[in-house]
N, C-alpha and C positions, 0 to 999 in steps of 0.2 A: 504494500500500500504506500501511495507517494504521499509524505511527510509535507505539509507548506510549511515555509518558513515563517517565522512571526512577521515579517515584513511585507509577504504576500498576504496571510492574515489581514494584517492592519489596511494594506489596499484594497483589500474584499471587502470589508467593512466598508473603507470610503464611499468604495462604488456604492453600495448598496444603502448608503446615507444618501447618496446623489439624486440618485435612482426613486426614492422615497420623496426627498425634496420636488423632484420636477415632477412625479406625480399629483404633488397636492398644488403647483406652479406651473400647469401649463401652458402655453402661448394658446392665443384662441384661436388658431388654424388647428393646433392638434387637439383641441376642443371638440372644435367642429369634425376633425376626421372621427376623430375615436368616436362620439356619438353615432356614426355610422358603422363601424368596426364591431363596437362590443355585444355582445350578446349572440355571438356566431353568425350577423347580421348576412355574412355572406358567406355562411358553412361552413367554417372555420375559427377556431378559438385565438382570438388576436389578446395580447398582454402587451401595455403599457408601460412606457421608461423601462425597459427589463435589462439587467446587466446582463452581458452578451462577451465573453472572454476578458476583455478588458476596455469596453465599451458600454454604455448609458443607449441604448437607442431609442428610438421615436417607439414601434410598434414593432412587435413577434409575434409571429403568425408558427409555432416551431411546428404546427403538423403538415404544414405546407413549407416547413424550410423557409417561410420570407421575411426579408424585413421591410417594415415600410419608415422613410427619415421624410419628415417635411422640413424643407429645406427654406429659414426665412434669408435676411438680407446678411446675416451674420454668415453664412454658408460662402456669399461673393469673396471674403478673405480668408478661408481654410480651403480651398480645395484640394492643394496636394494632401490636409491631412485626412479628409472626406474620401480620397482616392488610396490612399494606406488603410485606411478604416474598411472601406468597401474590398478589396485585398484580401483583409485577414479575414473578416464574414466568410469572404467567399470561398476560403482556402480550410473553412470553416463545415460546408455545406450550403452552404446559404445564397438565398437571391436576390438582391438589395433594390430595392426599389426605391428610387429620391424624388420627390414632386416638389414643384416649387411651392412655397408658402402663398404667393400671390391665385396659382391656379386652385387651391381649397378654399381661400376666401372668396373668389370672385366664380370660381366654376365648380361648386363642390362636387357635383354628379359627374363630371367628366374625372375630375380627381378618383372617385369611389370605383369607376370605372375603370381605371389604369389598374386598380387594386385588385376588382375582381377579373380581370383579367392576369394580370398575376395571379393570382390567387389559383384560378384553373389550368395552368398549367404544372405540370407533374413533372419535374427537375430533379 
């Protein structure tokens, strides 16, 4: 059995303080997605802010392997770390799916759409 070390310990914890925080602080585009998300709304069981290796993400879908990030204007200055992120997901199992924050406020259904179309694909 692999032993963590306290220092990975104490990281876990972090995340999962983080994780806890931006659950009860959402932005109101992941508002609005997750009201459409939760409750197997599209067949599928979606969990919020969920730590994901060593990542905080938006939405996990894990019986469909997805992730869903809504991506606001704070995304336009990380993308190489948005592109390491998206990486490790995927090196992960995983199929990351990024919508812009602008397209769930202003087009939610086209948004939900991109989802459950992810969604139904089998990866």
């Amino acid at each position: 059995m692999h032993k963590q070390s306290r220092q990975q310990l104490k990281f876990g914890a972090l995340l999962a303080g983080c994780a806890q925080f931006m659950r009860h602080n959402s932005t109101d585009t992941e508002q609005m997605l997750w009201r459409c998300l939760a409750g197997k709304r599209l067949g599928v069981a979606f969990r919020r802010q969920v730590v994901v290796d060593r990542f905080v993400v938006d939405f996990a879908a894990p019986a469909a392997r997805l992730i869903v990030e809504v991506d606001g204007g704070y995304h336009s200055q990380r993308v190489a770390a948005d592109t390491r992120q998206d990486r490790v997901l995927q090196r992960l199992g995983y199929r990351v799916l990024r919508l812009d924050a602008e397209l769930v406020r202003h087009n939610l259904q086209e948004a939900v759409e991109c989802v459950r179309r992810a969604v139904g694909v089998v990866g």
